[in-house]
C-alpha positions in Angstrom: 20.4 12.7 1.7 17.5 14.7 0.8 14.1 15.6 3.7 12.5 12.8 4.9 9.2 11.9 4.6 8.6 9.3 7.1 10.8 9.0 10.7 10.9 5.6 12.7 11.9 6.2 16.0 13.8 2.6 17.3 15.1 0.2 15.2 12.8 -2.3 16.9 9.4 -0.4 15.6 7.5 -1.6 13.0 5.6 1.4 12.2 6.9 4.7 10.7 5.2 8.5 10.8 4.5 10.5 7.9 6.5 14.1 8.8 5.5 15.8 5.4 2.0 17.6 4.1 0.4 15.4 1.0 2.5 12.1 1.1 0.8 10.6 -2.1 0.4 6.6 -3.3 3.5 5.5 -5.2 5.8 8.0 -3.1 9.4 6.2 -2.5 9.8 7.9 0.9 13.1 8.2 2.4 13.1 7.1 6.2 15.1 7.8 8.9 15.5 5.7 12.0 16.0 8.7 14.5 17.5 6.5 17.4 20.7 5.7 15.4 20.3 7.9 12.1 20.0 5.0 9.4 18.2 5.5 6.5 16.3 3.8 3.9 13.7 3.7 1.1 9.8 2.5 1.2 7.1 2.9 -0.9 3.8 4.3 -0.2 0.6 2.5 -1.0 -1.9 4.9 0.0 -1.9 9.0 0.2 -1.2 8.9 3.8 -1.6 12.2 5.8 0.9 13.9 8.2 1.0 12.8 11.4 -0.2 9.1 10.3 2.0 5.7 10.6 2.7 3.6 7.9 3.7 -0.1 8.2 7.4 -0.8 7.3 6.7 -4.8 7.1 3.7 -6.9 6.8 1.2 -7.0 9.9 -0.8 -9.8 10.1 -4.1 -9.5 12.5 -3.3 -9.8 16.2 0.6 -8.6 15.7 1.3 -5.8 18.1 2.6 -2.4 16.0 5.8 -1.1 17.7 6.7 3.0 17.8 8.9 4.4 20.0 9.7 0.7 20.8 6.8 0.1 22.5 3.3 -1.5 22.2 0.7 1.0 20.4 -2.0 -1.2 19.8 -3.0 -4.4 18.1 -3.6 -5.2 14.0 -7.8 -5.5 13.6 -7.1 -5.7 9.6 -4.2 -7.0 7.8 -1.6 -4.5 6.9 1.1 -4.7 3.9 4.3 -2.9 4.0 3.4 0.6 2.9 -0.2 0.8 3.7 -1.3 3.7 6.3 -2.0 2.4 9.7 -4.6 3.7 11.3 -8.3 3.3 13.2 -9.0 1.3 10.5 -6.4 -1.6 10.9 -5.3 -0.4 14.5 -7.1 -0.6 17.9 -5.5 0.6 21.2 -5.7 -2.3 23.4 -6.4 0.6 26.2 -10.0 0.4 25.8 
């Protein structure tokens, strides 16, 4: 297996994290889920930047995104599979 590009913490998340500088559109990443070391393949459908989540499935508005297994925040915008998650489509429900 070559680096990956994007590492998903529990099998239950539904959200990934961009661990490489200049992920670009069109980029088949290869993802690791860290909690049990499986890998597999997803393509990006925006330049997403380190540090940034991208959705592994499709997140319709209201859904709840999942990292580390837990609740992060809840879908403002819908989200396909491969689009980067951010302030854009994601609000903490914190605040």
């Amino acid at each position: 297996m070559s680096i990956p590009q994007l590492l998903v913490h529990s099998p239950k998340d539904n959200v990934g994290v961009v661990v490489v500088e200049g992920l670009k559109a069109g980029t088949e990443m290869i993802c690791v889920i860290t909690e049990n070391n499986k890998d597999f393949r997803l393509k990006a459908n925006a330049d997403v930047p380190i540090g940034h989540k991208v959705a592994l499935v499709d997140l319709a508005v209201g859904a709840t995104a999942i990292k580390y297994g837990e609740d992060i925040g809840k879908i403002v915008a819908p989200i396909k599979k491969g689009d980067h998650v951010h302030t854009q489509n994601l609000k903490t429900k914190r605040w």
